[in-house]
Backbone bond lengths (Angstrom), bond angles and torsions (degrees), N, CA, C in turn:
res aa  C-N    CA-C-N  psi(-1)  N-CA   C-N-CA  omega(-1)  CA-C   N-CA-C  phi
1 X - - - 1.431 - - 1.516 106.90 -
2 X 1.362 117.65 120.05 1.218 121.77 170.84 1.470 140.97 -100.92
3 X 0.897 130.07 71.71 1.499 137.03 -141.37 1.447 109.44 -112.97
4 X 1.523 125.24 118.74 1.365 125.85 -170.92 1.114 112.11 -82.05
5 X 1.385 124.10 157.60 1.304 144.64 127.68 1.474 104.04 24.81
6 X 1.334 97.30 -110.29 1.178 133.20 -163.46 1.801 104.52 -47.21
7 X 1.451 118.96 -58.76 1.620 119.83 172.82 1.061 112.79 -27.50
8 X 1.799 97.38 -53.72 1.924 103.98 -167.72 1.691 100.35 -62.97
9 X 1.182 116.32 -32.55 1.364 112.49 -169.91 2.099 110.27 -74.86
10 X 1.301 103.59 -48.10 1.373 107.11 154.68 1.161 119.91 -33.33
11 X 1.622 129.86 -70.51 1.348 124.19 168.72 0.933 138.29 -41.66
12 X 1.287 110.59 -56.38 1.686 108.70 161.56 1.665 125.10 -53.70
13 X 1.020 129.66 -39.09 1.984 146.82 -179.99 1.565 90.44 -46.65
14 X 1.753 99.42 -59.26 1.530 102.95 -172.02 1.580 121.32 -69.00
15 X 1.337 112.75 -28.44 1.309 119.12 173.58 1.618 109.47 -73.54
16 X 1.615 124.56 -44.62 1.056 109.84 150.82 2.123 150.16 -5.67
17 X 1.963 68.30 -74.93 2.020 92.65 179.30 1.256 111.84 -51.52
18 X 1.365 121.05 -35.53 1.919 128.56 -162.86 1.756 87.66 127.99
19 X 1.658 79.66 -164.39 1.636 118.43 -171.00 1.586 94.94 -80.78
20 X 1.047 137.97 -45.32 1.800 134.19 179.35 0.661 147.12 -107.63
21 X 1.750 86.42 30.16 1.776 106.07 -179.46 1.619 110.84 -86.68
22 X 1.242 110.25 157.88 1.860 98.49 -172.11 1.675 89.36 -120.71
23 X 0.950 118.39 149.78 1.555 146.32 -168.88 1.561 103.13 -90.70
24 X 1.424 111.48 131.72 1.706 110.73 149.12 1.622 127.83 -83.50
25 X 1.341 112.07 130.02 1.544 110.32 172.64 1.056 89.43 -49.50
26 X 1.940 113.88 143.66 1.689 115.34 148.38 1.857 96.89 -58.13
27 X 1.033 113.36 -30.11 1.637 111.03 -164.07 0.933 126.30 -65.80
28 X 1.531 109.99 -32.01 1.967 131.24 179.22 1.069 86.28 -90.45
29 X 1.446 157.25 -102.60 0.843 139.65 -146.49 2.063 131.84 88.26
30 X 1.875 84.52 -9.42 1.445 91.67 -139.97 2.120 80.41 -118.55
31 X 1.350 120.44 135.37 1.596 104.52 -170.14 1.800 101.66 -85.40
32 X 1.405 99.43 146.78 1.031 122.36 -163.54 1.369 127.62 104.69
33 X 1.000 128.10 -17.87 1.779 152.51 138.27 1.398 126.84 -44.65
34 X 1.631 109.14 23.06 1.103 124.54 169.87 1.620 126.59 -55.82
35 X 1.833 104.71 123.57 1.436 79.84 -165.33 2.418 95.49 -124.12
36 X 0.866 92.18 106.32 2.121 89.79 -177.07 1.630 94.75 -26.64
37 X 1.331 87.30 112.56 1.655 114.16 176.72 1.988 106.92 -54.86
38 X 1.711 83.77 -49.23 1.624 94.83 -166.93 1.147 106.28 -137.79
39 X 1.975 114.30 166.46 1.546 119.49 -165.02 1.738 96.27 -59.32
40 X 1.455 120.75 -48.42 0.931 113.49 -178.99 1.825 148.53 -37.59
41 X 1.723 81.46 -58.38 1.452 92.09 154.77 1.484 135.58 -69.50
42 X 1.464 106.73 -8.28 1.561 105.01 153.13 1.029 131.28 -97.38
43 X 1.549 127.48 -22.60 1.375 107.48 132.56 1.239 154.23 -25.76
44 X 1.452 107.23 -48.32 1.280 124.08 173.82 1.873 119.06 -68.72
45 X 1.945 87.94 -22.11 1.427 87.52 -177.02 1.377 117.59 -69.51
46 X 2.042 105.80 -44.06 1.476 139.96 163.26 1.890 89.26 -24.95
47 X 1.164 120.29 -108.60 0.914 128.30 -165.76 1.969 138.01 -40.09
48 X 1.796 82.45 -20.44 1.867 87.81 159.75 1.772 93.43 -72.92
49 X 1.568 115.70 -47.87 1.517 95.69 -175.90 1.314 136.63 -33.77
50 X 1.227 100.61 -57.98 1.198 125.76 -168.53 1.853 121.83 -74.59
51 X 1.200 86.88 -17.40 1.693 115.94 141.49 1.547 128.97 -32.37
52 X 1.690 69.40 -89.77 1.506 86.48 179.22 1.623 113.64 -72.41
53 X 0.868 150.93 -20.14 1.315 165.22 139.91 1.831 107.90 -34.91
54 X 1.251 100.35 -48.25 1.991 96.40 174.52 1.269 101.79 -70.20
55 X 1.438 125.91 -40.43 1.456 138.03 -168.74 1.777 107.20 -61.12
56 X 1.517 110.63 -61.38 1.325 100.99 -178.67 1.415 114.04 -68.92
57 X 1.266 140.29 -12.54 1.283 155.27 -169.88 1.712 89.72 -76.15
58 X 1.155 105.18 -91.67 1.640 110.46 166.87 1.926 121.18 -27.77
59 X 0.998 105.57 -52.22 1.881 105.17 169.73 1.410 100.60 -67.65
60 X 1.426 129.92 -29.18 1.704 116.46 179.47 1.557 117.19 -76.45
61 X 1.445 97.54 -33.22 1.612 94.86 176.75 1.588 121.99 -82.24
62 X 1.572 97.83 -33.56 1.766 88.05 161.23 1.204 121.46 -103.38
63 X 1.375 111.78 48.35 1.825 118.24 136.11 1.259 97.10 -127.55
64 X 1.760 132.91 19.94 1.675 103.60 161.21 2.129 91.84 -98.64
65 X 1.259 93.65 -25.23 1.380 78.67 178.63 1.758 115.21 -86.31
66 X 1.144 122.66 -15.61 1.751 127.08 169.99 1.744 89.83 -53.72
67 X 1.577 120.91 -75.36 1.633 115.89 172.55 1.231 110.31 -16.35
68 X 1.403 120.09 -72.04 1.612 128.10 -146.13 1.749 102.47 -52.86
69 X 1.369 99.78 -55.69 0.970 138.97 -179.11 1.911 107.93 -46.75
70 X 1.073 114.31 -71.55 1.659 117.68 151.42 1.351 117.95 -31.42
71 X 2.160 120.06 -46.28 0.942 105.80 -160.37 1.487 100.42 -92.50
72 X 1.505 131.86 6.97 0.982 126.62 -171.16 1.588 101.73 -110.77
73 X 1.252 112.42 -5.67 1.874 109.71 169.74 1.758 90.53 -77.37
74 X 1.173 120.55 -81.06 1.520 114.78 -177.38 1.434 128.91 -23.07
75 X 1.401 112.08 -44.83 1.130 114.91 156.93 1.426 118.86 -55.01
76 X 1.074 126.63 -37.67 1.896 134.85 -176.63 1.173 86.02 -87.46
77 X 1.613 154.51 -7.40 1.242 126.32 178.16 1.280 103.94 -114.87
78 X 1.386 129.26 -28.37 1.302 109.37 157.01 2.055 127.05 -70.42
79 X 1.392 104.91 -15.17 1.282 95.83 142.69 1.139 156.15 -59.35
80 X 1.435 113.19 -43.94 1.153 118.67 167.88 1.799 126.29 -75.73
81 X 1.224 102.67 -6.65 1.301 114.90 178.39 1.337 113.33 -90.48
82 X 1.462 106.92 -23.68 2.176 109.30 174.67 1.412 84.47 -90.04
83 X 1.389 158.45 -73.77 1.162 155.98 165.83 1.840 113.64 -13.08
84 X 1.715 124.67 -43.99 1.234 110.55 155.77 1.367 121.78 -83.30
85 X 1.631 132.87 -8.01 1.339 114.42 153.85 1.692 113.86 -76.56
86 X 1.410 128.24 -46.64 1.493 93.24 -172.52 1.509 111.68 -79.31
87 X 1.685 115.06 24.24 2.008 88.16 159.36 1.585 90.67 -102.75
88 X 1.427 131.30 1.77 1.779 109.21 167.05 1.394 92.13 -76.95
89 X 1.072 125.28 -53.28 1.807 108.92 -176.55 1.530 123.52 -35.58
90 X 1.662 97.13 -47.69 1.459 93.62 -172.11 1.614 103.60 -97.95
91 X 1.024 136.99 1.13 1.595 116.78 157.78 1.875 105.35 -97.52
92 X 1.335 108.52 5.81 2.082 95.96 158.12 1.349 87.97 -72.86
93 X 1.693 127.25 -75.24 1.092 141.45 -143.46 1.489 107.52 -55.15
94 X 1.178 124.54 -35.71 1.849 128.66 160.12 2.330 113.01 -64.50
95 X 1.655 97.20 -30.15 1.084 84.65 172.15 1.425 129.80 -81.25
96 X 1.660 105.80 -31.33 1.256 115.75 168.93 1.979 117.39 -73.04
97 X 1.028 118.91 -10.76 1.309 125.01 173.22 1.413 105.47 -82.57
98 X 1.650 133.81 -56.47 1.379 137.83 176.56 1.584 106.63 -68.28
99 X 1.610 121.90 -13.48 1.483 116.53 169.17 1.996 101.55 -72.71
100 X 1.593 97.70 -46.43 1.569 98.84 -169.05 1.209 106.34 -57.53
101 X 1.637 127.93 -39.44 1.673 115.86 -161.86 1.444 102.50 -84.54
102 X 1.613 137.18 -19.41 0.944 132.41 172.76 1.625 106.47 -66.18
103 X 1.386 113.14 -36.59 1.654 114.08 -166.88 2.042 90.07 -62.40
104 X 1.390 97.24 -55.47 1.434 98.14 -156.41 2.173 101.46 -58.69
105 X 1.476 113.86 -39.67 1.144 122.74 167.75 1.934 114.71 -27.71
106 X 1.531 84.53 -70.04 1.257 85.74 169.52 1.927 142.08 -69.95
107 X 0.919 83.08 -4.49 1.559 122.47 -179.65 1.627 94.20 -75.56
108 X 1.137 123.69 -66.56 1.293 146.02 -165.53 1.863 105.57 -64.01
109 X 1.362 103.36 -74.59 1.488 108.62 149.00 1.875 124.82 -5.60
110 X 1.429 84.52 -91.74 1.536 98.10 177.10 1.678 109.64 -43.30
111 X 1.470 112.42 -51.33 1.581 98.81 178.46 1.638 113.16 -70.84
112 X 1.172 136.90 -14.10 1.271 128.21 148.31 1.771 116.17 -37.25
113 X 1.179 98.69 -71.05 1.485 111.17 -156.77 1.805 95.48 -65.82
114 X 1.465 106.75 -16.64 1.964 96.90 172.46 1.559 77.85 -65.93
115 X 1.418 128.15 -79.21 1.429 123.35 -130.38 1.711 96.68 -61.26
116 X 1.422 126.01 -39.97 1.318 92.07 -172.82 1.573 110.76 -76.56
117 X 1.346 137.82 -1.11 1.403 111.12 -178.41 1.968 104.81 -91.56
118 X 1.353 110.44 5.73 1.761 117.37 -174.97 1.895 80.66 -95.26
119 X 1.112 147.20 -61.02 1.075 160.09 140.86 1.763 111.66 22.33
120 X 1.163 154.29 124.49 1.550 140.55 179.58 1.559 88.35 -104.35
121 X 1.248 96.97 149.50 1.718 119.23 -173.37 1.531 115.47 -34.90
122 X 1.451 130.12 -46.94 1.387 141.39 -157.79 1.724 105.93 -82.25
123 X 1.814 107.40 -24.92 1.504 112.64 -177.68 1.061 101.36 -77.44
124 X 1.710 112.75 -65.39 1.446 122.67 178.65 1.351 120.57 -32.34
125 X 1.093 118.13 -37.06 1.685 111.85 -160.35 1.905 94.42 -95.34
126 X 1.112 107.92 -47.18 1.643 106.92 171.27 2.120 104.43 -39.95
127 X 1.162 104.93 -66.66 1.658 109.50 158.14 1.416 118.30 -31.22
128 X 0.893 130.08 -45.97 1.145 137.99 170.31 1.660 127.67 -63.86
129 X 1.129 92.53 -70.66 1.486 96.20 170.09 1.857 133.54 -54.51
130 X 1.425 66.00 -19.13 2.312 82.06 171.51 1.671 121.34 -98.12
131 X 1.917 99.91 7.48 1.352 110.31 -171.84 1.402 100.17 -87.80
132 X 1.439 120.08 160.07 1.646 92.37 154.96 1.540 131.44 -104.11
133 X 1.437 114.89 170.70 1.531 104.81 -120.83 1.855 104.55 -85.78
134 X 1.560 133.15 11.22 1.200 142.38 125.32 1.714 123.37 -52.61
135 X 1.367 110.93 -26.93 1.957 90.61 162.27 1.640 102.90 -104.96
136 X 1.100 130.54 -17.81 1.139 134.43 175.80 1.418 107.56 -56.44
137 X 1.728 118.47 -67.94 1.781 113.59 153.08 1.384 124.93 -18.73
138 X 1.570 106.27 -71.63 1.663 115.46 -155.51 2.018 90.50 -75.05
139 X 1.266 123.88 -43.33 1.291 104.15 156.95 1.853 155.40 -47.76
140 X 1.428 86.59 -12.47 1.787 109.32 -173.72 1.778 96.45 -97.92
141 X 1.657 99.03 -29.12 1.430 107.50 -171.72 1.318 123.37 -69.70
142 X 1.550 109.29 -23.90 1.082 122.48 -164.15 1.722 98.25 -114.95
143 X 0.958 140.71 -9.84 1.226 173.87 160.32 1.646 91.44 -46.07
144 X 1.811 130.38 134.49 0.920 143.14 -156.04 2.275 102.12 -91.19
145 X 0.670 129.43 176.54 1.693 117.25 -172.09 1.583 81.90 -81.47
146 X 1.241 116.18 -73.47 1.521 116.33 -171.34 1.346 130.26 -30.47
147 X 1.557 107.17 -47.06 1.228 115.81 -170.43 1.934 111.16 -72.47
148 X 1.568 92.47 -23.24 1.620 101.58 176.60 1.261 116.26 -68.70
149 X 1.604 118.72 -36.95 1.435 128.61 -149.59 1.654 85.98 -99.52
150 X 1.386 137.00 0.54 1.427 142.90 145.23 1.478 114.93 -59.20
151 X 1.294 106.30 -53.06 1.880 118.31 -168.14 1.509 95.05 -66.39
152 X 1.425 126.52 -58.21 1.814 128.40 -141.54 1.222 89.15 -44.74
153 X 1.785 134.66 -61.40 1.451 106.96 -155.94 1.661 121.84 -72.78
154 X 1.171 78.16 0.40 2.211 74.74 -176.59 2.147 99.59 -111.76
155 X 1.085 111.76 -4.63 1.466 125.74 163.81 1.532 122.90 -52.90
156 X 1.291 135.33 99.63 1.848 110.50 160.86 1.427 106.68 -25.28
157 X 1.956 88.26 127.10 1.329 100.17 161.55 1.537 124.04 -78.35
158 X 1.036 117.97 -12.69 2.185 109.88 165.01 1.227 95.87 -73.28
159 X 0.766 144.61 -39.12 1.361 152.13 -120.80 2.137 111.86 -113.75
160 X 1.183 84.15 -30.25 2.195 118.99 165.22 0.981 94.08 -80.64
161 X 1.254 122.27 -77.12 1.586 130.48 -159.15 1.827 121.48 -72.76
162 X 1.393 106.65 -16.75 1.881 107.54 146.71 1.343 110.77 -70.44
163 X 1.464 122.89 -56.50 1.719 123.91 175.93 1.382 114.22 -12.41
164 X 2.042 83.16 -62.61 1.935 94.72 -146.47 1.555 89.24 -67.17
165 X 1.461 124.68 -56.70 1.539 131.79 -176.32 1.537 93.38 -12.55
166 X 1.371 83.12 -93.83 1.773 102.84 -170.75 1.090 128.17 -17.39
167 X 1.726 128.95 -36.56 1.549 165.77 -160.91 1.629 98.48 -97.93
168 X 1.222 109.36 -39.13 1.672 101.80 -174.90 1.901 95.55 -99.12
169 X 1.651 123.61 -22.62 1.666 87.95 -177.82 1.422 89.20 -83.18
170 X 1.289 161.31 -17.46 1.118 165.17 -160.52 1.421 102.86 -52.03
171 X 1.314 99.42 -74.67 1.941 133.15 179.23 1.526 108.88 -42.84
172 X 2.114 102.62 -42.37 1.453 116.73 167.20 1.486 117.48 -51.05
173 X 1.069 101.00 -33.03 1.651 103.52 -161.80 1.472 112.11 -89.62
174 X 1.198 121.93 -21.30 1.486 132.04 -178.21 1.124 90.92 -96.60
């Protein structure tokens, strides 16, 4: 058995350091020429590997799922953003529908107030009094002074006398 110097001296340095210390070749000489002194310390090396190896495995999957995850907010944000244009679509389309029935409302209105002023006082006010008493108002309202101060005597008198009320706190208030 031929065993140098120097080995025996290697062995021992390394037995020295602990279990994970790594040994220099006398032969390399040169750093970075690290060579696992002992089974141990290559074990120990095995298992920092394999370490670090679970570790980058683990940092790769949570940045494929951090991505997914990104790509699935974008997706929820370009959803919710076609989702806030068609409710502006559909509350124009409710505004322009409650603009039309008011247009046509008023539309409707106005041809009232032709027929009651073509109307002679005693019809009109019979018309009137069988309306109920919100178009009967907005009809007297829209209704010319003259053509009103025709209706009152053939008008319900409760029915005059809420009008006029109403007409004078109105006048109050402006």
């Amino acid at each position: 058995m031929s065993v140098s110097l120097g080995t025996v001296a290697t062995v021992a340095l390394t037995a020295s350091q602990g279990p994970g210390a790594v040994a220099q070749s006398p032969a390399a000489g040169r750093p970075g020429d690290a060579v696992p002194a002992t089974r141990a310390a290559r074990e120990e090396q095995a298992i920092q590997e394999a370490r670090r190896q679970q570790l980058a495995e683990k940092e790769a999957a949570l940045a494929a799922k951090e991505q997914e995850l990104k790509k699935l907010g974008e997706k929820l944000d370009a959803q919710l953003k076609a989702l806030e244009e068609v409710k502006k679509q559909y509350e124009a389309m409710l505004k322009a529908e409650e603009d039309r029935r008011k247009q046509a409302y008023s539309e409707n209105v106005n041809k009232m107030v032709l027929l009651f002023k073509s109307l002679k006082a005693p019809q009109a006010a019979d018309l009137l009094d069988n309306m109920d008493e919100p178009e009967a108002k907005l009809v007297l309202d829209r209704l010319e002074i003259k053509t009103v101060a025709k209706l009152i005597p053939h008008l319900n008198k409760p029915r005059t006398i809420r009008w006029v009320n109403e007409n004078l706190r109105k006048r109050g208030e402006k």
